[in-house]
Each structure stands twice: as C-alpha cells, then as structure tokens.
PDB file with one MODEL, atoms N, CA, C and O in Angstrom:
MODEL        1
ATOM      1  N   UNK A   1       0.829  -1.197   0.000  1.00  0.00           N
ATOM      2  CA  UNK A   1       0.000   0.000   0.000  1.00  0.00           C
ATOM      3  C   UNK A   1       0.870   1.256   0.000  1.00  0.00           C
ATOM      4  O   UNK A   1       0.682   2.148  -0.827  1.00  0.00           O
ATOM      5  N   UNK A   2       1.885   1.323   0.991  1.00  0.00           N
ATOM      6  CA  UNK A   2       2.853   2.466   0.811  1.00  0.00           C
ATOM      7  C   UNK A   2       3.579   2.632  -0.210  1.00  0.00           C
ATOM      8  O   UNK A   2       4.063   3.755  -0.349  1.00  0.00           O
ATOM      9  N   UNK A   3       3.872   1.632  -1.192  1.00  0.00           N
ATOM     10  CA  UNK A   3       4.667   1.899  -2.197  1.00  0.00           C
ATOM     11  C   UNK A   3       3.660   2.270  -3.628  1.00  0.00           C
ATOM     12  O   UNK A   3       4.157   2.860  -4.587  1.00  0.00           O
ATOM     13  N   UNK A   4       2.607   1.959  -3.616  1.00  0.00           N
ATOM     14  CA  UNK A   4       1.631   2.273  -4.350  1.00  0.00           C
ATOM     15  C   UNK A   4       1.548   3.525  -4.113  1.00  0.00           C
ATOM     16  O   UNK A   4       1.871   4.188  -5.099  1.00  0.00           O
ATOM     17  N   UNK A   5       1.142   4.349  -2.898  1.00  0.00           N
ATOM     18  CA  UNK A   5       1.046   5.928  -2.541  1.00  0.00           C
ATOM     19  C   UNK A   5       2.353   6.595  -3.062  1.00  0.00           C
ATOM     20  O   UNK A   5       2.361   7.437  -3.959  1.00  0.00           O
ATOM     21  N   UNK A   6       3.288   6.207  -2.512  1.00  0.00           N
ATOM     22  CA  UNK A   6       4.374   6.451  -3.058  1.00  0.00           C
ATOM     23  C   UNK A   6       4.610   6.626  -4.648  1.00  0.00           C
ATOM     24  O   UNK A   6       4.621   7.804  -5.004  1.00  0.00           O
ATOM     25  N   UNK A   7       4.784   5.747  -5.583  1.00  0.00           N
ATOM     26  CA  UNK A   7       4.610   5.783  -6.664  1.00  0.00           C
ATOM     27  C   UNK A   7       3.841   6.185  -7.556  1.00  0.00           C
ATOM     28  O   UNK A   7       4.096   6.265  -8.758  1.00  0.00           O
ATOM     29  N   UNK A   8       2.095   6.673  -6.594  1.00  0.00           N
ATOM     30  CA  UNK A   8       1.372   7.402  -7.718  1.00  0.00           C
ATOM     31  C   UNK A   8       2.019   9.162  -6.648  1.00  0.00           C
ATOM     32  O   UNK A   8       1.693  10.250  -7.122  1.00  0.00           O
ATOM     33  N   UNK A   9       2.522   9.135  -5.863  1.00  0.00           N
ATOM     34  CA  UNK A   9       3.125  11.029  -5.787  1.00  0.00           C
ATOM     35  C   UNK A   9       4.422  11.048  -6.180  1.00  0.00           C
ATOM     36  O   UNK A   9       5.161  11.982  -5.871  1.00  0.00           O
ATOM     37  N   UNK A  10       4.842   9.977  -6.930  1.00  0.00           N
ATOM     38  CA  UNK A  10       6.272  10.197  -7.722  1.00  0.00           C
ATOM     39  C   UNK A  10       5.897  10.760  -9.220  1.00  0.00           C
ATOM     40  O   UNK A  10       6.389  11.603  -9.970  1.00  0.00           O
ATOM     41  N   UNK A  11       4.889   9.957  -9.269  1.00  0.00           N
ATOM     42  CA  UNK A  11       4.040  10.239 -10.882  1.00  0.00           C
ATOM     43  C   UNK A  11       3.951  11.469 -11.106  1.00  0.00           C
ATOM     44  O   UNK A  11       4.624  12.160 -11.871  1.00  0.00           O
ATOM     45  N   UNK A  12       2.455  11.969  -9.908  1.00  0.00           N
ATOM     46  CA  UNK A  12       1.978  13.165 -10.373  1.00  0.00           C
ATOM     47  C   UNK A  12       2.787  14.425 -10.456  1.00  0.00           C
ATOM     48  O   UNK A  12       2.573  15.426 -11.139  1.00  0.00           O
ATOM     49  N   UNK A  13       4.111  14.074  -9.317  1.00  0.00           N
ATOM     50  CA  UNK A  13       5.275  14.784  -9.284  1.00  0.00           C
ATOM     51  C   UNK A  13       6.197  15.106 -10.943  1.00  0.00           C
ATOM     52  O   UNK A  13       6.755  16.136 -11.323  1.00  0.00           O
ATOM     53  N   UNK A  14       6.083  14.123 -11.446  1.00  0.00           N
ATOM     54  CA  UNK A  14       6.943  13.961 -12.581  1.00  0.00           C
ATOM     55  C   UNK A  14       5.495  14.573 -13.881  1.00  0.00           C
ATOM     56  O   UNK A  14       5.762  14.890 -15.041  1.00  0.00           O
ATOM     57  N   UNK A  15       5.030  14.581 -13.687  1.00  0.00           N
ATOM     58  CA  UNK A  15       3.928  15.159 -14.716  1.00  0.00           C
ATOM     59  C   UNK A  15       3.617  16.401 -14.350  1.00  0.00           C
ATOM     60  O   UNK A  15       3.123  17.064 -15.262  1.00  0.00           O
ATOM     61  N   UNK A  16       3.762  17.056 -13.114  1.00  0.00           N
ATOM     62  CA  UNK A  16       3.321  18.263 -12.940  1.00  0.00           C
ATOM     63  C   UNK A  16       4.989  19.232 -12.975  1.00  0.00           C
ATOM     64  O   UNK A  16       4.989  20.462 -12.918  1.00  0.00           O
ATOM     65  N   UNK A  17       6.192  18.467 -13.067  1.00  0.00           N
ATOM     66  CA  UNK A  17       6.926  18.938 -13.373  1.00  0.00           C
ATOM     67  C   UNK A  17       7.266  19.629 -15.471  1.00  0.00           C
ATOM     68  O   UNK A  17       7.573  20.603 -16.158  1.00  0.00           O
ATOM     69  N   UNK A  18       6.890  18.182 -15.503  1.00  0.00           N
ATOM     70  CA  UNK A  18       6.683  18.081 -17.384  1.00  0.00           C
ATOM     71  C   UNK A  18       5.546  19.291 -17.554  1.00  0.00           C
ATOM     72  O   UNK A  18       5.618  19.871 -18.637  1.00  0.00           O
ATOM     73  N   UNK A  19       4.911  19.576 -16.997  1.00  0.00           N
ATOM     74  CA  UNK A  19       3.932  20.405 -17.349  1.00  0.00           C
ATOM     75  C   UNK A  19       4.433  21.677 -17.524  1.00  0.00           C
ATOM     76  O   UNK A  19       4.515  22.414 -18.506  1.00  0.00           O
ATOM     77  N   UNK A  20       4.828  21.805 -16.081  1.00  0.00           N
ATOM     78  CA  UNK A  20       5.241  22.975 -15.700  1.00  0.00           C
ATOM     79  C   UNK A  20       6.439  23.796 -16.813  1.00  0.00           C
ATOM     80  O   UNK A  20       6.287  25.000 -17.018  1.00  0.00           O
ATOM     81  N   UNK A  21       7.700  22.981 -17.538  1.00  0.00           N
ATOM     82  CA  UNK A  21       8.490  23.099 -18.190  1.00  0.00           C
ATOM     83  C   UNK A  21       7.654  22.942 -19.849  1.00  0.00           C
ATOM     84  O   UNK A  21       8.351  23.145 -20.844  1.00  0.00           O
ATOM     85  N   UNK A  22       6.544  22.672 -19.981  1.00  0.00           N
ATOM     86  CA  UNK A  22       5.692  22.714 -21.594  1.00  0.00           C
ATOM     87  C   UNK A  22       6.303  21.916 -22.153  1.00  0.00           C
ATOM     88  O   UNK A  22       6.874  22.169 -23.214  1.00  0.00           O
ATOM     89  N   UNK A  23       6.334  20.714 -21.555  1.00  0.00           N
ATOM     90  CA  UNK A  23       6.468  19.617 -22.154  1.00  0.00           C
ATOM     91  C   UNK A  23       5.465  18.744 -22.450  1.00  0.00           C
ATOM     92  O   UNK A  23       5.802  17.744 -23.083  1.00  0.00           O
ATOM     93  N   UNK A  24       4.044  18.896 -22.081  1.00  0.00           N
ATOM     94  CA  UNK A  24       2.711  18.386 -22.700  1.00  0.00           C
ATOM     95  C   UNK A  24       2.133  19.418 -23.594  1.00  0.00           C
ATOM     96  O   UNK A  24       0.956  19.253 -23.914  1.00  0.00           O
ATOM     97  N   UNK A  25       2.716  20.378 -24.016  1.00  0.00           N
ATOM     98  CA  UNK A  25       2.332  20.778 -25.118  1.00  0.00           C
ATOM     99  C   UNK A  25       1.554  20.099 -26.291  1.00  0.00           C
ATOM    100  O   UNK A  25       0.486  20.538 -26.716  1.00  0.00           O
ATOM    101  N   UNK A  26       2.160  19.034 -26.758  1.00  0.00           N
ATOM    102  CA  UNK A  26       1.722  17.872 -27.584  1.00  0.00           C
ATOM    103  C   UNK A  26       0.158  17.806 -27.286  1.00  0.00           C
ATOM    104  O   UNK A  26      -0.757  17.642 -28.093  1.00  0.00           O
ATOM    105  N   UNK A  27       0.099  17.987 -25.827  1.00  0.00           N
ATOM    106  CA  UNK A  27      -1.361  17.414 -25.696  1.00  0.00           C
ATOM    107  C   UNK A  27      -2.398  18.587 -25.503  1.00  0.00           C
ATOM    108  O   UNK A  27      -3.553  18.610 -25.078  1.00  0.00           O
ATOM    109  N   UNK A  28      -1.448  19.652 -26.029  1.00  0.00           N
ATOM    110  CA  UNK A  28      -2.545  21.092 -25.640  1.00  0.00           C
ATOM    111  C   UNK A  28      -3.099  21.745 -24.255  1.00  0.00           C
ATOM    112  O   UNK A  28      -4.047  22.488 -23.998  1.00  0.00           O
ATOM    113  N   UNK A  29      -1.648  20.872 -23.155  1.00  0.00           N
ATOM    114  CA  UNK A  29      -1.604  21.829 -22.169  1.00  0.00           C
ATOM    115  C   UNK A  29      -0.515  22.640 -21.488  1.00  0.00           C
ATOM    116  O   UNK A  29       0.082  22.188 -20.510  1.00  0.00           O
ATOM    117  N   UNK A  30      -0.316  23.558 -21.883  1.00  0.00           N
ATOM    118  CA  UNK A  30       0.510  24.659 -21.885  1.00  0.00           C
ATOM    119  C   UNK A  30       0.171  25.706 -20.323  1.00  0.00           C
ATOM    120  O   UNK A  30      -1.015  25.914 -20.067  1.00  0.00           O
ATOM    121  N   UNK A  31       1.070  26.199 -19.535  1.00  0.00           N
ATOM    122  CA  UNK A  31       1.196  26.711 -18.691  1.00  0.00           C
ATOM    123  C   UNK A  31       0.268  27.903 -19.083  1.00  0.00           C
ATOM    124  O   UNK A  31      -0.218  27.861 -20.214  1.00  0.00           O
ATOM    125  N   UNK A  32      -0.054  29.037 -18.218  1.00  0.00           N
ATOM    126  CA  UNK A  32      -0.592  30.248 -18.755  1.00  0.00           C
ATOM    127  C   UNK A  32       0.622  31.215 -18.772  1.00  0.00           C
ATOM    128  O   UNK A  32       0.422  32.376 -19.129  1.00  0.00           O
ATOM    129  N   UNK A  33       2.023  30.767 -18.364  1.00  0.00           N
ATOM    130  CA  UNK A  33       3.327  31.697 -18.438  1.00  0.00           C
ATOM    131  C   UNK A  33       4.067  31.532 -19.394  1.00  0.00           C
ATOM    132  O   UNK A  33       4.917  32.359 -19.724  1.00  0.00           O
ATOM    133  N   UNK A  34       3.806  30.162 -20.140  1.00  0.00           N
ATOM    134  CA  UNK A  34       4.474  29.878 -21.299  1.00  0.00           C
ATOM    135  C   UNK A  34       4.006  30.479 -22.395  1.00  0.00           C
ATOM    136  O   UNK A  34       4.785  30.921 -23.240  1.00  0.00           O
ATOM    137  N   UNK A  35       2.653  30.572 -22.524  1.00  0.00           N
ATOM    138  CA  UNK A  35       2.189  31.854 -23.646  1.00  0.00           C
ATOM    139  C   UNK A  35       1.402  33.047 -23.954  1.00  0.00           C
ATOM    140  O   UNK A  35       0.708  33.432 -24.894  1.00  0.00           O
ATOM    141  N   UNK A  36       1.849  33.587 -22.560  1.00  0.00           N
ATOM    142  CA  UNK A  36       1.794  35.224 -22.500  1.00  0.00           C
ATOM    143  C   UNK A  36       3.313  35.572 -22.485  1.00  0.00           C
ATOM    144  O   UNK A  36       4.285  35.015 -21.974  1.00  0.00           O
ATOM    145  N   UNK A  37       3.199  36.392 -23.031  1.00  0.00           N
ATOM    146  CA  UNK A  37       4.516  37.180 -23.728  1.00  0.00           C
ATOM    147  C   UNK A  37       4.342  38.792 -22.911  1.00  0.00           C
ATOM    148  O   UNK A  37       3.337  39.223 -22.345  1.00  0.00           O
ATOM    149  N   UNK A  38       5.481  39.360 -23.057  1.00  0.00           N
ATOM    150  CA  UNK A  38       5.297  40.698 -22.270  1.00  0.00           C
ATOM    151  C   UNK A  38       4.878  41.585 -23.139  1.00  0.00           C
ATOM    152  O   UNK A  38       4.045  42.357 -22.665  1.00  0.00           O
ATOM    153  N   UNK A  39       5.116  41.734 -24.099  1.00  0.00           N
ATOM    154  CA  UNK A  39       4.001  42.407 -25.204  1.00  0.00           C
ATOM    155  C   UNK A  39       2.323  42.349 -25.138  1.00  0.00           C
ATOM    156  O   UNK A  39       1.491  43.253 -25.214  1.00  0.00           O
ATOM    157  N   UNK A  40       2.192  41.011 -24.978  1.00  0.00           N
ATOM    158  CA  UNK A  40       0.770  40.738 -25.015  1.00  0.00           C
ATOM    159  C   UNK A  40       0.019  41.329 -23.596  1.00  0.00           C
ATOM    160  O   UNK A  40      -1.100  41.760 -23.316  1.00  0.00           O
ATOM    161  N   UNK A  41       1.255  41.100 -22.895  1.00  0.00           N
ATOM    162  CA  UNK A  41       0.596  41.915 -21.198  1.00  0.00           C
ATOM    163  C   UNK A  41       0.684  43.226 -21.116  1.00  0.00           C
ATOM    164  O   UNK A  41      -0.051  43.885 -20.381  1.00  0.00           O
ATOM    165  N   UNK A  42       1.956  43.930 -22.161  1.00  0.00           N
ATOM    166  CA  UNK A  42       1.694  45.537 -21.527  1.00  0.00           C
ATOM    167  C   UNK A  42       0.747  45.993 -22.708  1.00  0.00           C
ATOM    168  O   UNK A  42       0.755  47.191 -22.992  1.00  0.00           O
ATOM    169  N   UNK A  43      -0.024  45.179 -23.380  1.00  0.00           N
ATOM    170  CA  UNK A  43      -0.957  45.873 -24.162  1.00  0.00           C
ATOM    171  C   UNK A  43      -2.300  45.674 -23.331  1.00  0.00           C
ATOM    172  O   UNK A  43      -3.171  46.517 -23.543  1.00  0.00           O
ATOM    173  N   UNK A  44      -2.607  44.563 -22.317  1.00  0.00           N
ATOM    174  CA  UNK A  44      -3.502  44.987 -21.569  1.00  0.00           C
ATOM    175  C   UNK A  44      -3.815  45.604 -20.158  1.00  0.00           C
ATOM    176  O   UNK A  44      -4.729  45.370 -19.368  1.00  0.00           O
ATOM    177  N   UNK A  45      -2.613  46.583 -20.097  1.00  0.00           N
ATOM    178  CA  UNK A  45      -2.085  47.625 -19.017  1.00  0.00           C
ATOM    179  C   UNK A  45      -3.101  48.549 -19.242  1.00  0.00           C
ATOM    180  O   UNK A  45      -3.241  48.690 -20.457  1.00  0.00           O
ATOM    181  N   UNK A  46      -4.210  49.547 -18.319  1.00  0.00           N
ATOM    182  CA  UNK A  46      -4.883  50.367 -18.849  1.00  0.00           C
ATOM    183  C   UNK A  46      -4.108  51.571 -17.625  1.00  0.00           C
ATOM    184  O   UNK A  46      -3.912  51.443 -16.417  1.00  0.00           O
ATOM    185  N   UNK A  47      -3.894  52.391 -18.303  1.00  0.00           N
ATOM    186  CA  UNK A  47      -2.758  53.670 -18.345  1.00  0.00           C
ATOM    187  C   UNK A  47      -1.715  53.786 -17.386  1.00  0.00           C
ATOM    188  O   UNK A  47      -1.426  54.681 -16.591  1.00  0.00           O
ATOM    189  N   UNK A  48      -1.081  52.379 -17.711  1.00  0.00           N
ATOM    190  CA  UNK A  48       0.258  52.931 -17.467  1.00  0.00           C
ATOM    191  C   UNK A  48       1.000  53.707 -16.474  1.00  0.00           C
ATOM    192  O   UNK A  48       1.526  53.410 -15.401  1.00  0.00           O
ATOM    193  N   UNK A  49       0.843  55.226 -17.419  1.00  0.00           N
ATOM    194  CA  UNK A  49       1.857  55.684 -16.733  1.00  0.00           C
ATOM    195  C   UNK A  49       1.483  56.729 -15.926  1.00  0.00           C
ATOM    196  O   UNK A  49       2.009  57.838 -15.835  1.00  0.00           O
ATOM    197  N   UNK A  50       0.140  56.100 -15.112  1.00  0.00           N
ATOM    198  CA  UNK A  50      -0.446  56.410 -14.045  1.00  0.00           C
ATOM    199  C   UNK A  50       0.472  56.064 -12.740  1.00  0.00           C
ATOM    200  O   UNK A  50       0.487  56.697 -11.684  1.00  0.00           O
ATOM    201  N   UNK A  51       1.290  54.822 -13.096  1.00  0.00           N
ATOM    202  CA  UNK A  51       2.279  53.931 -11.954  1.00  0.00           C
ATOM    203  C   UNK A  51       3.172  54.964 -11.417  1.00  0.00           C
ATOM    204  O   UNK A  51       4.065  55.565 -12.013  1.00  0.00           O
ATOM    205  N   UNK A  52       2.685  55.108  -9.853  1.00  0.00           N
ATOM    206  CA  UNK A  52       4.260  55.757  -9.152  1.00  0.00           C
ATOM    207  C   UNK A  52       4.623  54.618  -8.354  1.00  0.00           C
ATOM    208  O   UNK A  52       3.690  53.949  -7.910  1.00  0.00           O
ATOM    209  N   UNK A  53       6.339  54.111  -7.964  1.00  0.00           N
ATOM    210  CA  UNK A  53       6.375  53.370  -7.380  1.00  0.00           C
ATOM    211  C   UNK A  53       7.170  54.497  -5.778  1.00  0.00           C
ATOM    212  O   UNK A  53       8.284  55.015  -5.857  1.00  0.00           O
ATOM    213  N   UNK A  54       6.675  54.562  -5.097  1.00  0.00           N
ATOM    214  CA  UNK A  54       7.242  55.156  -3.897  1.00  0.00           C
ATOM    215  C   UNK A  54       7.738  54.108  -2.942  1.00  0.00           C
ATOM    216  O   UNK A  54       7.239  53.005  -2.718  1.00  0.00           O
ATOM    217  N   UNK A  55       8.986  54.743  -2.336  1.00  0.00           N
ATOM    218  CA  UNK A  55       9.719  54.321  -1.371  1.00  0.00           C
ATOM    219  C   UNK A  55       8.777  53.754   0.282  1.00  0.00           C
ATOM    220  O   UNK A  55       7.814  54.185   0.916  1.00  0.00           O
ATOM    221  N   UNK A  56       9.566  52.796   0.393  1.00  0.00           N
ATOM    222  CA  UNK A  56       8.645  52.370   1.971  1.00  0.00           C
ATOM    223  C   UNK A  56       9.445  53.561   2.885  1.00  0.00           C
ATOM    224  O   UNK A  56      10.648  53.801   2.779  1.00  0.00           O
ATOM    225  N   UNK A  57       8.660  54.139   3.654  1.00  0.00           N
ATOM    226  CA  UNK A  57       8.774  54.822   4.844  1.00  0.00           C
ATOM    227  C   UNK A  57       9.514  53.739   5.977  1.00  0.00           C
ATOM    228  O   UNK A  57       9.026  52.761   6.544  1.00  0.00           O
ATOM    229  N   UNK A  58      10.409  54.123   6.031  1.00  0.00           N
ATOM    230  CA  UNK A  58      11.611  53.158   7.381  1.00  0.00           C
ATOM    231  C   UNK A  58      10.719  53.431   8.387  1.00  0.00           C
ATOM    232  O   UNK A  58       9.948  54.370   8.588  1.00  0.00           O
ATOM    233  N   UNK A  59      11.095  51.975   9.240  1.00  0.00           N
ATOM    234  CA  UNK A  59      10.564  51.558  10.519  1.00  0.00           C
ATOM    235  C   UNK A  59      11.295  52.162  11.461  1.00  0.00           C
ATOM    236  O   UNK A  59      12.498  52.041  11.689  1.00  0.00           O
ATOM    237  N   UNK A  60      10.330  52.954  12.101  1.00  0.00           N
ATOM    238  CA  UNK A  60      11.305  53.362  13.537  1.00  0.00           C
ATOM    239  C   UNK A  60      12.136  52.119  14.308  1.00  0.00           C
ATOM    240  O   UNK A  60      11.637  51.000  14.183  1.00  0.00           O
ATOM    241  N   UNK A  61      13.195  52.224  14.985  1.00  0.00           N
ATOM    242  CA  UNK A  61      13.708  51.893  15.709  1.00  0.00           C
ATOM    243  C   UNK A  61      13.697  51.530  17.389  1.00  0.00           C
ATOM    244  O   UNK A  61      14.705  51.073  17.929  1.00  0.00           O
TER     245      UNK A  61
ENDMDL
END
C-alpha cells in the first residue's frame, strides 16, 4: 500500500513537473506563463503611466 502511494506522488510529481516546463504541449496543455509574452501583457495595461512606485517609509527603531 505504501509503495503504491508512493509511486502514484512520484508520478503526479513527474507530470506536474513536465507540465510545468511545456512539455505536454503535444497534448494542448501549456502553462498560462508559457504563452503570455510581455508584449501581449503591456498591451492589456490600462494607463500605465499612471504607476508611481514610492519608497517604503523606514521603521522606527
């Protein structure tokens, strides 16, 4: 029984790794990081260069 548990979380381990790297591509499942591109994301940015990034205020002591 333990080596059965064992061997199916070696599996899903090894398939969710393959996945993860788009290596089931073949089968038409592709990460959602593998095909968004940064183009495709800063075109659905709505304005930009509204962004201030400000400094954290230091922690008193």
């Amino acid at each position: 029984m333990g080596r059965a548990v064992l061997a199916v979380l070696v599996l899903a381990n090894v398939l969710y790794l393959a996945w993860t790297l788009g290596g089931l591509a073949l089968f038409g499942t592709v990460p959602a990081r593998l095909t968004e591109t940064e183009p495709h994301r800063m075109g659905q940015q709505i304005r930009p260069e509204l962004l201030q990034i400000v400094p954290e205020p230091s922690a008193p002591r």
